[in-house]
N, C-alpha and C positions, 0 to 999 in steps of 0.2 A: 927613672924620670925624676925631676927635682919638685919642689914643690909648689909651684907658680899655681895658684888660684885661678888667674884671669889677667887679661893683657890689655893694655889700656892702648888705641888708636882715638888718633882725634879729640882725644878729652873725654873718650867712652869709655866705661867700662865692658869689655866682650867677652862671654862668660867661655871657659874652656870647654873643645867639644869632647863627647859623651867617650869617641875611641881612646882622646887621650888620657881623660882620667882611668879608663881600664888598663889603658898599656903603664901604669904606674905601678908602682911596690908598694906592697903594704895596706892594699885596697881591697885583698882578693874578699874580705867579709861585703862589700859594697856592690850593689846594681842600681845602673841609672836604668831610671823609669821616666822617660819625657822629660820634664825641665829637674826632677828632681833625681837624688841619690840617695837609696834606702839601705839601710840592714836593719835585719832583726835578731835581737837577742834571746836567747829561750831562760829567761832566768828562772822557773822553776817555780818560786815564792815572791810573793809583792815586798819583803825587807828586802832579798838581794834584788828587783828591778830599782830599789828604791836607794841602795849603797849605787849602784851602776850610773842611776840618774842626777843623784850627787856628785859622784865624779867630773860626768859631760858638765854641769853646772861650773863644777872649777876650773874646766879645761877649755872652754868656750872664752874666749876674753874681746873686747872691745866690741863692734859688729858683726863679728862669730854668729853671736846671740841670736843674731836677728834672722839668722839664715838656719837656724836649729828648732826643728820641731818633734817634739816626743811624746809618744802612746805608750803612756804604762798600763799593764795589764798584769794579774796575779800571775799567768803564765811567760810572762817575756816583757821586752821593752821593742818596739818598736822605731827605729829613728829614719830621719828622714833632712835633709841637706838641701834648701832649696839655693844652692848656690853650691858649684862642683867644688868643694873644696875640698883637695887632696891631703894637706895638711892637718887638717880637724877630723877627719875621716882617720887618718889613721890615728891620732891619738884619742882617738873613741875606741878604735878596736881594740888599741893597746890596753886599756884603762879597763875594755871588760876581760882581758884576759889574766890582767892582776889579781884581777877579782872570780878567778877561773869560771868566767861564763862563755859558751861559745856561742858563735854563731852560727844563723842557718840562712842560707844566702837565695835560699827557693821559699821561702817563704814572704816575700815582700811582693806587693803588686800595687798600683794604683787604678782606682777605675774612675773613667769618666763616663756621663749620659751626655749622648749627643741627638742632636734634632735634626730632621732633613727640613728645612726651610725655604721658602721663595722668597722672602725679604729677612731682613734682621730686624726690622720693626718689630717684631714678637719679642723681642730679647726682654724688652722692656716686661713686657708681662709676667716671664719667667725670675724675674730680675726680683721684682716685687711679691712675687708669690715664694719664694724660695728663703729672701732674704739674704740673697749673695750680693756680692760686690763684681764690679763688671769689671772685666781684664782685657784690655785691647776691644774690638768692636764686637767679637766674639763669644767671649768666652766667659761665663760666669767661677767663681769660687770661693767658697764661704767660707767669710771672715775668722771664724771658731774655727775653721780648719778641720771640721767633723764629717763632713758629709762627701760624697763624690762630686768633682768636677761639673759643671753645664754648660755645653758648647753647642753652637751650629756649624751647620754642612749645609752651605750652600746648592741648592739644584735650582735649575733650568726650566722646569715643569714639571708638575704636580706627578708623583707616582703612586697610583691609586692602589695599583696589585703591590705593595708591600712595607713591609712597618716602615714606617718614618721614627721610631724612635727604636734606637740599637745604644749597646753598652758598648767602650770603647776599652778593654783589659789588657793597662802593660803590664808585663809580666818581665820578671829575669832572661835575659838573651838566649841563655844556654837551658832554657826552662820552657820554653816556645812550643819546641815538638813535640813533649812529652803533655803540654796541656793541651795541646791540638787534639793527639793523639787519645785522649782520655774523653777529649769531649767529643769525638767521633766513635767511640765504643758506646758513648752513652748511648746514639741514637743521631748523633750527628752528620753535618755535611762542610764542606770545601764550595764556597760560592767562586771562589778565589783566591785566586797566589798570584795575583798579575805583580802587588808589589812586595811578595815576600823578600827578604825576611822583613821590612818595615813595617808591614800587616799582611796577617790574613783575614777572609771574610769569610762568618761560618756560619749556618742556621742550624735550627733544631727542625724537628721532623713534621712542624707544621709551616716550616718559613723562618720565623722570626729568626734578625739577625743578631748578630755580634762581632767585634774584630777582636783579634788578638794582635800584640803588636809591643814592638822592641825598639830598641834604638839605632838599632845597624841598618844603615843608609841614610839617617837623619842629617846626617853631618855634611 
């Protein structure tokens, strides 16, 4: 595959979908996770996350930057691409491999909190108690880029018998069964697979739920 970012129709920019940056070379360190594309670097020591995150600094150029977000931690670097770019993606993996760090491509996940809702007039409340910034009509996400996602899910009527608030965990594609599978040993359940693999719906042993969920079918 070559390296095209995004494809402009209409004077838009349309951001590439989630299958084609996977079917590219050179990406296999990278998992799209909903609108973004994460790896994780296991650097071991905060000098080498910190030679690695020098590097993306020099390798990012013009509005790169702007779509480059990075979680250093004494044990690894975290990155994350909120814009598919296949180009910068690989010259990140390349840059840590100079610097002989690898990657661990099941270790990235995003999580959102989502609300079951009757109206989106509440957004506002959460909006102000959270101190997010509002994304489309929906969907909350803070600014520092620290904390997890806040969205609604619309419903039709009030449902009394069970949680209206569920976590929403993308997870790596090829990584889906194996944390299904794990959180059904805990003590878990299968609400649903109506729209595997795009989500599944799972509860713990009192009810409360959770999805899990990937990119395949999003597109």
């Amino acid at each position: 595959m070559g390296t095209v970012v995004d494809v402009r129709f209409a004077g838009m920019t349309v951001q590439i979908t989630a299958g084609r940056f996977h079917a590219a070379d050179g990406v296999e360190d990278w998992r799209c996770l909903y609108h973004l594309v994460s790896a994780y670097f296991p650097t071991g020591s905060l000098s080498a996350g910190i030679a690695l995150v020098d590097e993306m600094g020099r390798l990012a150029v013009g509005n790169e930057r702007e779509h480059l977000n990075v979680d250093l931690r004494h044990a690894g670097v975290t990155v994350s691409l909120s814009r598919r770019d296949i180009s910068l993606a690989r010259r990140i993996s390349a840059a840590a491999r100079a610097l002989g760090i690898p990657a661990d491509p099941t270790a990235v996940q995003l999580i959102n909190i989502t609300l079951d809702a009757l109206s989106t007039d509440v957004l506002s409340f959460w909006q102000a108690l959270l101190g997010y910034q509002l994304i489309g009509d929906d969907y909350l996400a803070d600014p520092a880029r620290r904390g997890p996602g806040f969205g609604l899910q619309s419903m039709e009527a009030a449902r009394p018998h069970r949680n209206r608030v569920h976590l929403d965990i993308a997870v790596p594609h090829d990584q889906a069964e194996d944390r299904i599978a794990a959180a059904l040993a805990a003590g878990g359940r299968v609400i649903s697979d109506a729209h595997a693999p795009m989500w599944w719906v799972l509860a713990d042993a009192e009810g409360n739920e959770a999805c899990i969920a990937t990119w395949v079918g999003r597109e």
